[in-house]
HTML snippet that shows the backbone in 3Dmol.js (N, CA, C, O; Angstrom):
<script src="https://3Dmol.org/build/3Dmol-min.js"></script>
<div id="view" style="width:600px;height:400px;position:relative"></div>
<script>
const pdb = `
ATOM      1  N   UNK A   1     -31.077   7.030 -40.182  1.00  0.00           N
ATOM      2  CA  UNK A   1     -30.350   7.365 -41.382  1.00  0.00           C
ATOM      3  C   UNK A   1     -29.917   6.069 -42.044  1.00  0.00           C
ATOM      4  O   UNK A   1     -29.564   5.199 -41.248  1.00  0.00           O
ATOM      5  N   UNK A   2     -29.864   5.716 -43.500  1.00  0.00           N
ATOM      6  CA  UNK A   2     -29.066   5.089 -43.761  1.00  0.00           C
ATOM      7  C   UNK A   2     -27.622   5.820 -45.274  1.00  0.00           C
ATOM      8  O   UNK A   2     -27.431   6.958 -45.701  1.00  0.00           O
ATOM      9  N   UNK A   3     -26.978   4.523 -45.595  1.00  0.00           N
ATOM     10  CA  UNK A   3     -26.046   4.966 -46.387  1.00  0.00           C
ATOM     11  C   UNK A   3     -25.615   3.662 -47.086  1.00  0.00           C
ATOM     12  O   UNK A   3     -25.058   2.937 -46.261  1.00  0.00           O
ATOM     13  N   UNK A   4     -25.671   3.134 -48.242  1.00  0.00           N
ATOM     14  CA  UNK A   4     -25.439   2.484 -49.683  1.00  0.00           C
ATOM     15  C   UNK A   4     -23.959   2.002 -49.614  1.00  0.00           C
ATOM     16  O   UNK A   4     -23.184   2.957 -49.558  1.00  0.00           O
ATOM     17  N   UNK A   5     -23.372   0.813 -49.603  1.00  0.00           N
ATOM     18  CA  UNK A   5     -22.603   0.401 -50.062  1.00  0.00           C
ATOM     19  C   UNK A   5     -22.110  -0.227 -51.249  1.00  0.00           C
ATOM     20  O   UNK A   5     -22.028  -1.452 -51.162  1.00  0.00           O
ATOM     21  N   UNK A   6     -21.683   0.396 -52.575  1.00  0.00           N
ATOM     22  CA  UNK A   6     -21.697   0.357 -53.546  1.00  0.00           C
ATOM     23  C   UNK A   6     -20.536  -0.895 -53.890  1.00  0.00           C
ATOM     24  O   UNK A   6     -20.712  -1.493 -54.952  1.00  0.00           O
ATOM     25  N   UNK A   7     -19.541  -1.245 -53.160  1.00  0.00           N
ATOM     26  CA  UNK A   7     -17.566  -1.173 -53.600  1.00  0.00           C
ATOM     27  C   UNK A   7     -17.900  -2.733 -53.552  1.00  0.00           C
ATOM     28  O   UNK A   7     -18.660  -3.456 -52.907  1.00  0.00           O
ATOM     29  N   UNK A   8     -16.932  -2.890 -54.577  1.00  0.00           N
ATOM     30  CA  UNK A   8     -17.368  -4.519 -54.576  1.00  0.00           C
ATOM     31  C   UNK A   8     -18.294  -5.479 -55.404  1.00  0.00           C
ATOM     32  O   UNK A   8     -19.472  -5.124 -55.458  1.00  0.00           O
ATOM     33  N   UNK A   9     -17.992  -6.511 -55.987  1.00  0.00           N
ATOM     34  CA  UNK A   9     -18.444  -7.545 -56.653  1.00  0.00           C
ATOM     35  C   UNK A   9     -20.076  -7.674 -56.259  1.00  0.00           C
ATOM     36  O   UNK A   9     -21.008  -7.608 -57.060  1.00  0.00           O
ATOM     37  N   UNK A  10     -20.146  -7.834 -55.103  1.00  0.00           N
ATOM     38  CA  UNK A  10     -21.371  -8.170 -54.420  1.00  0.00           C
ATOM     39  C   UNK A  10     -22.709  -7.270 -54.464  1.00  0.00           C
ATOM     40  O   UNK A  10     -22.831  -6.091 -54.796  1.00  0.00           O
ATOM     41  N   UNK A  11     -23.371  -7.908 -54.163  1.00  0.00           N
ATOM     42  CA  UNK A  11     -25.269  -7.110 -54.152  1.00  0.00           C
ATOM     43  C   UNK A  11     -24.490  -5.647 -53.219  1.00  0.00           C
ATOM     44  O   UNK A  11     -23.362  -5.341 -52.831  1.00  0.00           O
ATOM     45  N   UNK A  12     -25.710  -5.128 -53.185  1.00  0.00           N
ATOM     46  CA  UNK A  12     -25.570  -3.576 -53.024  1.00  0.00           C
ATOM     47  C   UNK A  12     -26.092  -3.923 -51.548  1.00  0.00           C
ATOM     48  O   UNK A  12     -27.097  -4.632 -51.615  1.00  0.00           O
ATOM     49  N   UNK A  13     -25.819  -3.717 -50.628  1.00  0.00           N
ATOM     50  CA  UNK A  13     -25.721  -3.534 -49.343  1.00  0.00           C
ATOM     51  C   UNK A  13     -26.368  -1.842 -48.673  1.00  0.00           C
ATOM     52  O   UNK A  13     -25.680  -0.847 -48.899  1.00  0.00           O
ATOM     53  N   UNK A  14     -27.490  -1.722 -48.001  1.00  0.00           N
ATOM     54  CA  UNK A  14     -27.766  -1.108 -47.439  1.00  0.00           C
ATOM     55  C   UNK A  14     -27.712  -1.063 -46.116  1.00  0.00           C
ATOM     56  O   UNK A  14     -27.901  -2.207 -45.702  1.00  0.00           O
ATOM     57  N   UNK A  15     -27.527  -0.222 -45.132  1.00  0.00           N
ATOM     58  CA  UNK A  15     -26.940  -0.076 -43.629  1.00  0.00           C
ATOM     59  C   UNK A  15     -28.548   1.068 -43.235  1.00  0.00           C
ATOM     60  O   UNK A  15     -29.070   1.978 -43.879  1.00  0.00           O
ATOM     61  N   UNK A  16     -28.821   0.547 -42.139  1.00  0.00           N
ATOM     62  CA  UNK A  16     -29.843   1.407 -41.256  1.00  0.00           C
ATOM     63  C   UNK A  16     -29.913   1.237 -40.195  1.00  0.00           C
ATOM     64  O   UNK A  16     -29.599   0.111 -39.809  1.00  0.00           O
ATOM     65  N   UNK A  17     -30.221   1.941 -39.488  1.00  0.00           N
ATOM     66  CA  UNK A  17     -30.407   2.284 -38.110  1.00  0.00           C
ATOM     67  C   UNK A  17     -31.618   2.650 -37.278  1.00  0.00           C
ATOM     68  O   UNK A  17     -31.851   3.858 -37.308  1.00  0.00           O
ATOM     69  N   UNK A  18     -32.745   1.678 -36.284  1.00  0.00           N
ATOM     70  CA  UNK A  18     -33.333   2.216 -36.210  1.00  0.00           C
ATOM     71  C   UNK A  18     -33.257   1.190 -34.482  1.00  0.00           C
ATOM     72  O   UNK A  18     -32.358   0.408 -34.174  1.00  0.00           O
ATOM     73  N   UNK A  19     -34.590   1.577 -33.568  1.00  0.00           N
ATOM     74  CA  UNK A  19     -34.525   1.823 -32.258  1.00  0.00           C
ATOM     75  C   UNK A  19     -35.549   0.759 -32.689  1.00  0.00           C
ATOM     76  O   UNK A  19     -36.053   0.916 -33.801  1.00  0.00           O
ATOM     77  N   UNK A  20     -36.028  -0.606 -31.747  1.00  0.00           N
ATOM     78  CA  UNK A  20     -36.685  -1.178 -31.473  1.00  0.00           C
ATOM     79  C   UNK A  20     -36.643  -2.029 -30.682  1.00  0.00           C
ATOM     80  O   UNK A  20     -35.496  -2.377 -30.400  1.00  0.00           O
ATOM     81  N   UNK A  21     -37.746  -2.744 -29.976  1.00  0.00           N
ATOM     82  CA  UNK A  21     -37.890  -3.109 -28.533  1.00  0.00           C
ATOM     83  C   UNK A  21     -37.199  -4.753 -28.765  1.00  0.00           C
ATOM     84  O   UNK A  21     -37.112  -5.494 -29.744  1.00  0.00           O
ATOM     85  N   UNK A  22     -36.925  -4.823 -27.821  1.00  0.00           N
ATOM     86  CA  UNK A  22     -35.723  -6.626 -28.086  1.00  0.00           C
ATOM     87  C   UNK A  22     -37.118  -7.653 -28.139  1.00  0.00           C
ATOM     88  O   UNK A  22     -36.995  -8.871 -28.269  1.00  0.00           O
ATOM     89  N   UNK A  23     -38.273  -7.069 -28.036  1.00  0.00           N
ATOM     90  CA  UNK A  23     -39.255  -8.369 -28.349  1.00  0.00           C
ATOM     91  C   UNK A  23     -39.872  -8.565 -29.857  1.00  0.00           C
ATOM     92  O   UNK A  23     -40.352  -9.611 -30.292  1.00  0.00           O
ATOM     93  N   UNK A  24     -39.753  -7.367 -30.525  1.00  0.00           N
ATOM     94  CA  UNK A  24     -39.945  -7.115 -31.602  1.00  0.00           C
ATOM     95  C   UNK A  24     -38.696  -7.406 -32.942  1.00  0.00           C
ATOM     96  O   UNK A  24     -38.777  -7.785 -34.110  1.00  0.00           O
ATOM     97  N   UNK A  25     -37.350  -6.915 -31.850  1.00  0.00           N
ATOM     98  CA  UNK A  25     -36.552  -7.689 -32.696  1.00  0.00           C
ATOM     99  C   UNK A  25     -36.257  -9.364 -32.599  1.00  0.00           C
ATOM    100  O   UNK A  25     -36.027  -9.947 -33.658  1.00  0.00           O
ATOM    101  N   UNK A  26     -36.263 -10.016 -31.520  1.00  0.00           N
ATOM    102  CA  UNK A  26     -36.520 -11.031 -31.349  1.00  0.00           C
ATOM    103  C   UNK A  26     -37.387 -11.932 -32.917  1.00  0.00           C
ATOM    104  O   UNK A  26     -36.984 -12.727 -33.766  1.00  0.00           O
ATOM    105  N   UNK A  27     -39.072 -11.060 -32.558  1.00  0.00           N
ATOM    106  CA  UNK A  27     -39.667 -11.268 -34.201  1.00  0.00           C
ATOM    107  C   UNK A  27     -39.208 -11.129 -35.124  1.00  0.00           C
ATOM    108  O   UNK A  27     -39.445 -12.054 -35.901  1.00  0.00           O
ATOM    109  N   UNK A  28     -38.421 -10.148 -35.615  1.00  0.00           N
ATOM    110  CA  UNK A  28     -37.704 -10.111 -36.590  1.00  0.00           C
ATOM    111  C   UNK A  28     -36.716 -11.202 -36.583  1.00  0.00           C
ATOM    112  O   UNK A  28     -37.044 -11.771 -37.625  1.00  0.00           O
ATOM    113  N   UNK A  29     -36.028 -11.673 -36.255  1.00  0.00           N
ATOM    114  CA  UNK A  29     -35.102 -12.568 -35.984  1.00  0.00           C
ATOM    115  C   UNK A  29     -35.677 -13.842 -36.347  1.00  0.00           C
ATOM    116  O   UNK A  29     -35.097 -14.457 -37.242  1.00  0.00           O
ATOM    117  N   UNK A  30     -36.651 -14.329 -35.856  1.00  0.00           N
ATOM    118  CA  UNK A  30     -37.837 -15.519 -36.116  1.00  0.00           C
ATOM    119  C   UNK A  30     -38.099 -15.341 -37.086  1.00  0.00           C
ATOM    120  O   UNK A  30     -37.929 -16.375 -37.733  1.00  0.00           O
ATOM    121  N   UNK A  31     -38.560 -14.341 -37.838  1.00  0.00           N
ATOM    122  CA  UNK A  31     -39.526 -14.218 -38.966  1.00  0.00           C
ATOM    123  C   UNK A  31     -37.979 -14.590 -40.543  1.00  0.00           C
ATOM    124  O   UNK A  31     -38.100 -15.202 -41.605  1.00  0.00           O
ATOM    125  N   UNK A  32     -36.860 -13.944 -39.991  1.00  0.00           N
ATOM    126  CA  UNK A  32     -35.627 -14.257 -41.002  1.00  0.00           C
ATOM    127  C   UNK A  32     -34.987 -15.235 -40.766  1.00  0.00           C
ATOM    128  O   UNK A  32     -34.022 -15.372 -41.518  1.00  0.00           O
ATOM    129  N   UNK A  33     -35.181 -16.357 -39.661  1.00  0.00           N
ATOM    130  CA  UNK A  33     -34.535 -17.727 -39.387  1.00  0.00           C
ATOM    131  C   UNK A  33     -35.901 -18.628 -40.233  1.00  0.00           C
ATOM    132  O   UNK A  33     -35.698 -19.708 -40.786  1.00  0.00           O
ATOM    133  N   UNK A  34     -36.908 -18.129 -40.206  1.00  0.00           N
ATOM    134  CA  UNK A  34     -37.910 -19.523 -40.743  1.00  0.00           C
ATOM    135  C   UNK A  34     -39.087 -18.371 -41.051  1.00  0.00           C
ATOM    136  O   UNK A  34     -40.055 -17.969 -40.405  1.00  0.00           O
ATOM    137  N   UNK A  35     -38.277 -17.900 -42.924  1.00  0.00           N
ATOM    138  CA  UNK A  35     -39.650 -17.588 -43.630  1.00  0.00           C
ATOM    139  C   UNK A  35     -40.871 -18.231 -43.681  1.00  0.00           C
ATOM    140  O   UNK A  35     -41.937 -17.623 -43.582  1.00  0.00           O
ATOM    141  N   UNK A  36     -40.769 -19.581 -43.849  1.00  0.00           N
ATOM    142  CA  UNK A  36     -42.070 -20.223 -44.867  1.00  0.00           C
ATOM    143  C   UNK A  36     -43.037 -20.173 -43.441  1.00  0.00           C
ATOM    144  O   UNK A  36     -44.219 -20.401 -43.701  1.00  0.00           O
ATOM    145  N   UNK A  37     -42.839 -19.991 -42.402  1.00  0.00           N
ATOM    146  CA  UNK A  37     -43.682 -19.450 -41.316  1.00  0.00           C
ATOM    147  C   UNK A  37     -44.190 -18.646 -41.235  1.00  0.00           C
ATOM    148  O   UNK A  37     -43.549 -17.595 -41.237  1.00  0.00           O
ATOM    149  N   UNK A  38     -46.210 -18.566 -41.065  1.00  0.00           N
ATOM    150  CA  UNK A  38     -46.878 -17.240 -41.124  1.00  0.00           C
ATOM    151  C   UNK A  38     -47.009 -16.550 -40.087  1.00  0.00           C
ATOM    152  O   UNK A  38     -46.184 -16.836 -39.219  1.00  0.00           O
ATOM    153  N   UNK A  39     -48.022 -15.413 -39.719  1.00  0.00           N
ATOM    154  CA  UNK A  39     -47.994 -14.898 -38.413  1.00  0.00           C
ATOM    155  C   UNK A  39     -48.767 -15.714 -37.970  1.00  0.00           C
ATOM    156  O   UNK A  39     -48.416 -16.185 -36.888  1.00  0.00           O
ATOM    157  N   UNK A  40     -49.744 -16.098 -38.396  1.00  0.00           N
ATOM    158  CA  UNK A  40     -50.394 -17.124 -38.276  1.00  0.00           C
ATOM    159  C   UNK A  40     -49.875 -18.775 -37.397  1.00  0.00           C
ATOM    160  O   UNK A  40     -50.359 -19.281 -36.385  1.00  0.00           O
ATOM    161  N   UNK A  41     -48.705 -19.274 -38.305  1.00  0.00           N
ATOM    162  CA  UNK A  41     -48.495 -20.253 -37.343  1.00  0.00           C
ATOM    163  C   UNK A  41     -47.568 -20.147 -35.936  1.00  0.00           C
ATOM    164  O   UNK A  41     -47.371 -21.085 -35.163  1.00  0.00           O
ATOM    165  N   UNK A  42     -47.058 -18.806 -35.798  1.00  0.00           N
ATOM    166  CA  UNK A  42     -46.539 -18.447 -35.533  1.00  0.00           C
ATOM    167  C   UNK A  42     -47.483 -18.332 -33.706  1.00  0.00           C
ATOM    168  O   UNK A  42     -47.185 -18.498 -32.523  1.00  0.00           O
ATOM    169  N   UNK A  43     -48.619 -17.974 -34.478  1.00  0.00           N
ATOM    170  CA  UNK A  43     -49.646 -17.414 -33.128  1.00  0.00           C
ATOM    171  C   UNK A  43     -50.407 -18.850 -32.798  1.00  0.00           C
ATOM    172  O   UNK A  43     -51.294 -19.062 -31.970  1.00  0.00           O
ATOM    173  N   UNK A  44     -49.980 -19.461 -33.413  1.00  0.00           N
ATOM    174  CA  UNK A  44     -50.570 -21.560 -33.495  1.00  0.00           C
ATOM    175  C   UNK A  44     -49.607 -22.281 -32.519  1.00  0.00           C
ATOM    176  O   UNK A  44     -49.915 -23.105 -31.658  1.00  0.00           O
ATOM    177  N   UNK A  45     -48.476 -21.842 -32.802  1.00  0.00           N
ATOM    178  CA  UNK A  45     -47.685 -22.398 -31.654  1.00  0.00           C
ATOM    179  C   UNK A  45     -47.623 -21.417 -30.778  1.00  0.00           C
ATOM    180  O   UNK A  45     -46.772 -21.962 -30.074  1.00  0.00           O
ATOM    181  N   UNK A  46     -47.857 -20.250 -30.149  1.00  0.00           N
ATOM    182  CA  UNK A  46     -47.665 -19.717 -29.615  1.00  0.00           C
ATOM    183  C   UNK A  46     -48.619 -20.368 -28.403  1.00  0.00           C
ATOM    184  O   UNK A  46     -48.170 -20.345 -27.257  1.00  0.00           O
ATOM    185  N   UNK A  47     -50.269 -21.094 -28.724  1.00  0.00           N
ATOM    186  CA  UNK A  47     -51.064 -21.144 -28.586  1.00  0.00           C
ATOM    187  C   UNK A  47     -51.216 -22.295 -27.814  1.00  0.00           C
ATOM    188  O   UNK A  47     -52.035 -22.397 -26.900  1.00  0.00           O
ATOM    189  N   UNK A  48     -50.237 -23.385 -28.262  1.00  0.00           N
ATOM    190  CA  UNK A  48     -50.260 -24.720 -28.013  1.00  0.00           C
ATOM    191  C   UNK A  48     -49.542 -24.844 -26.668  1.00  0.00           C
ATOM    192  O   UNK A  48     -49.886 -25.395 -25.622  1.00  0.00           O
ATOM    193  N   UNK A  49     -47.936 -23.855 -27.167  1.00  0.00           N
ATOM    194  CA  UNK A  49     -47.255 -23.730 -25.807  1.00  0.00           C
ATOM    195  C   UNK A  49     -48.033 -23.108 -24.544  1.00  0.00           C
ATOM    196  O   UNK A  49     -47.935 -23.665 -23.451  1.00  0.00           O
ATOM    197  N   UNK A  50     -48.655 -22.174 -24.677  1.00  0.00           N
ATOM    198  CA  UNK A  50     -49.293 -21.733 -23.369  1.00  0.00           C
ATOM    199  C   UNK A  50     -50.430 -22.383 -22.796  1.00  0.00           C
ATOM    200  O   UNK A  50     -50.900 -22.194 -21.674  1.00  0.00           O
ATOM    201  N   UNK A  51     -50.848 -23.215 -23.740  1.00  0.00           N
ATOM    202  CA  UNK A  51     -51.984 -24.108 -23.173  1.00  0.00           C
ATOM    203  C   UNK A  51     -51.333 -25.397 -22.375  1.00  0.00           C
ATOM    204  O   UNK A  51     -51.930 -26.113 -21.571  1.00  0.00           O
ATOM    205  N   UNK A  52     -50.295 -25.484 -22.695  1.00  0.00           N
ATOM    206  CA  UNK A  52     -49.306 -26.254 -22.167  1.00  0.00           C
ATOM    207  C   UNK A  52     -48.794 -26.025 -20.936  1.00  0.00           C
ATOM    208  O   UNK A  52     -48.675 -26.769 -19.962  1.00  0.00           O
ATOM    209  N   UNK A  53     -48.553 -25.078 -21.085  1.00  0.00           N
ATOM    210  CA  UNK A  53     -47.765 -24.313 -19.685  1.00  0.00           C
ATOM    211  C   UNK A  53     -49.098 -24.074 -18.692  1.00  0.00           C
ATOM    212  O   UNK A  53     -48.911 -24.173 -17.479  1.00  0.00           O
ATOM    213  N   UNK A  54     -50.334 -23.784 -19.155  1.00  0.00           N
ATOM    214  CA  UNK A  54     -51.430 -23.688 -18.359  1.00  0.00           C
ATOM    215  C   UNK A  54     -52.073 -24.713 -17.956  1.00  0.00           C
ATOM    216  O   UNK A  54     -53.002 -24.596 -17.157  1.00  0.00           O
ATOM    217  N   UNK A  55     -51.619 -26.076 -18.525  1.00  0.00           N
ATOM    218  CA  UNK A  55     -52.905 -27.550 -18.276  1.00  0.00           C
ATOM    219  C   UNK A  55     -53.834 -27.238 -18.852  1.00  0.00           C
ATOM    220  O   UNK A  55     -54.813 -27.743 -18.303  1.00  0.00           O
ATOM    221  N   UNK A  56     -54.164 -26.533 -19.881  1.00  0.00           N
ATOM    222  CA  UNK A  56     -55.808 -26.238 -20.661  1.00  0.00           C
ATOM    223  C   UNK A  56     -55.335 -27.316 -21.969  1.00  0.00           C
ATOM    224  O   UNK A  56     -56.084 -27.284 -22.946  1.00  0.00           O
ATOM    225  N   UNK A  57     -54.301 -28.132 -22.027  1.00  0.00           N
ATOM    226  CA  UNK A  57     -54.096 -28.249 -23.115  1.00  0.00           C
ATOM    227  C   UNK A  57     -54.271 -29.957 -22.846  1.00  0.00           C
ATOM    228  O   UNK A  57     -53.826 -30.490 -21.830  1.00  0.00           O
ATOM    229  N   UNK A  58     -55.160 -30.885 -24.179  1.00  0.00           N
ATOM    230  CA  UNK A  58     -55.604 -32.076 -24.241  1.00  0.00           C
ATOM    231  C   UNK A  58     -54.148 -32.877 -23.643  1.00  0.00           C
ATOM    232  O   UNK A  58     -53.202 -32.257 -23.156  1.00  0.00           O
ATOM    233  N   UNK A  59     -54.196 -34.084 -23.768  1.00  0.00           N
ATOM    234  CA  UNK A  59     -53.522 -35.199 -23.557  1.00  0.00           C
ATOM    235  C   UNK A  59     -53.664 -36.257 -23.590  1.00  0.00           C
ATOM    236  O   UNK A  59     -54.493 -36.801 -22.860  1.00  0.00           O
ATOM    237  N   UNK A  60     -52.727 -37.090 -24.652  1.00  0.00           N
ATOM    238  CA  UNK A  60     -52.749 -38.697 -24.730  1.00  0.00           C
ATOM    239  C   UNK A  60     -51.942 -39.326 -24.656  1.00  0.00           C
ATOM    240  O   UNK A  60     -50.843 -38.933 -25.045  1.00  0.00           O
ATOM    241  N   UNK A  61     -52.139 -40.820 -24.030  1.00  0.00           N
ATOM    242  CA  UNK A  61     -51.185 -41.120 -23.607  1.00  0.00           C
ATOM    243  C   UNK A  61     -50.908 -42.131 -24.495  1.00  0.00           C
ATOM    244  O   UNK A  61     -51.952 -42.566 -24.981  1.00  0.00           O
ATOM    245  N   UNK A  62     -49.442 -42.946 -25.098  1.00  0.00           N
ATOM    246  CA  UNK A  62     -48.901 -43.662 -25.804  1.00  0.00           C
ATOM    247  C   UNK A  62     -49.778 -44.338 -26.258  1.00  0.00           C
ATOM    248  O   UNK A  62     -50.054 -44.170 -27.446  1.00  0.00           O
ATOM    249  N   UNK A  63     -50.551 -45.374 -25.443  1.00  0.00           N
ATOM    250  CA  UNK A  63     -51.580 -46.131 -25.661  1.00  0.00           C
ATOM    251  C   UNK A  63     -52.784 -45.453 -26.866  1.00  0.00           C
ATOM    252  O   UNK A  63     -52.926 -45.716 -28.060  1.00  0.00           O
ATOM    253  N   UNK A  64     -53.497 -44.539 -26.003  1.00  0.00           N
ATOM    254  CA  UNK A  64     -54.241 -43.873 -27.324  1.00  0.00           C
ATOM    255  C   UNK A  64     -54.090 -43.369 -28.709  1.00  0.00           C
ATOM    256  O   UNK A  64     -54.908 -43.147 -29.601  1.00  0.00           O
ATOM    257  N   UNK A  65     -52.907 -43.263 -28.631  1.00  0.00           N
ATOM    258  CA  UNK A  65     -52.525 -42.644 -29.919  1.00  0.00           C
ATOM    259  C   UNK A  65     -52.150 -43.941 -30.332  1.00  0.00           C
ATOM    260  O   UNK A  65     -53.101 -44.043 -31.108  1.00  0.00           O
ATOM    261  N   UNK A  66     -51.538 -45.063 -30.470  1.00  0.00           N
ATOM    262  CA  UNK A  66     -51.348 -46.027 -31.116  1.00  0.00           C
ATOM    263  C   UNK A  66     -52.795 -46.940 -31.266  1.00  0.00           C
ATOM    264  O   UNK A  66     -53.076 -47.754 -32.146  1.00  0.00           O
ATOM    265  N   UNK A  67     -53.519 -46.553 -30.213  1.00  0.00           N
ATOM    266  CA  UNK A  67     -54.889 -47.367 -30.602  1.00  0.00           C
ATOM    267  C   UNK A  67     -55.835 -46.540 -31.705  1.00  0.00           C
ATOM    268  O   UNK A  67     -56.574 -47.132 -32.491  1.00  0.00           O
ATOM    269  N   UNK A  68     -55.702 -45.032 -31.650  1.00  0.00           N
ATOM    270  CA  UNK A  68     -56.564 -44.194 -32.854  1.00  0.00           C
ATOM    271  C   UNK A  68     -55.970 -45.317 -34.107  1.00  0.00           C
ATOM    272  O   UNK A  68     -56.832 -46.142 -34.410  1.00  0.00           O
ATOM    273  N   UNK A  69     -54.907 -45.438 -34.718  1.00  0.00           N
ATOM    274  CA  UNK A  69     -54.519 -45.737 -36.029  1.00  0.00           C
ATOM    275  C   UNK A  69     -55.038 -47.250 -36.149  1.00  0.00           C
ATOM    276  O   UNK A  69     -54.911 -47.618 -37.317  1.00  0.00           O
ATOM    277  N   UNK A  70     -55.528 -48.151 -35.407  1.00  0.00           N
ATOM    278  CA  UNK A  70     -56.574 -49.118 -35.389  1.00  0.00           C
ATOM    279  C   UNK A  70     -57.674 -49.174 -36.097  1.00  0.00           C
ATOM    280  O   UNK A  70     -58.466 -50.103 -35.934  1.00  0.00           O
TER     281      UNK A  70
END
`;
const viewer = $3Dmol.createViewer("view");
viewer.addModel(pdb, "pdb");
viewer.setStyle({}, {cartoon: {color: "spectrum"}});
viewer.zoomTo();
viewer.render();
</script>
């Protein structure tokens, strides 16, 4: 259900109520802390971290990366 809050100076305020899983709101939560983020990069880092957490993921060490810009 919802119900309209009219009273007051301010934007019009709507109230709702609905049932969803804490991983989904979680997303929601992400998705309204950092719009300019797509699902997309979203599933980019998702991607990087677990390759991370798995060792599938490249590595360089100080040295290389200061020698690429050479």
């Amino acid at each position: 259900m919802s119900n309209t809050d009219t009273t007051g100076d301010g934007p019009e305020k709507t109230n709702i109520n609905i049932r969803v899983t804490e991983t989904f709101l979680e997303d929601i939560d992400d998705a309204v802390r950092h719009p300019d983020l797509t699902r997309e990069s979203w599933k980019e880092i998702a991607a990087v971290e677990h390759a991370r957490r798995t060792g599938e993921s490249e590595t360089f060490s100080r040295e290389e990366i200061l020698d690429d810009d050479e």
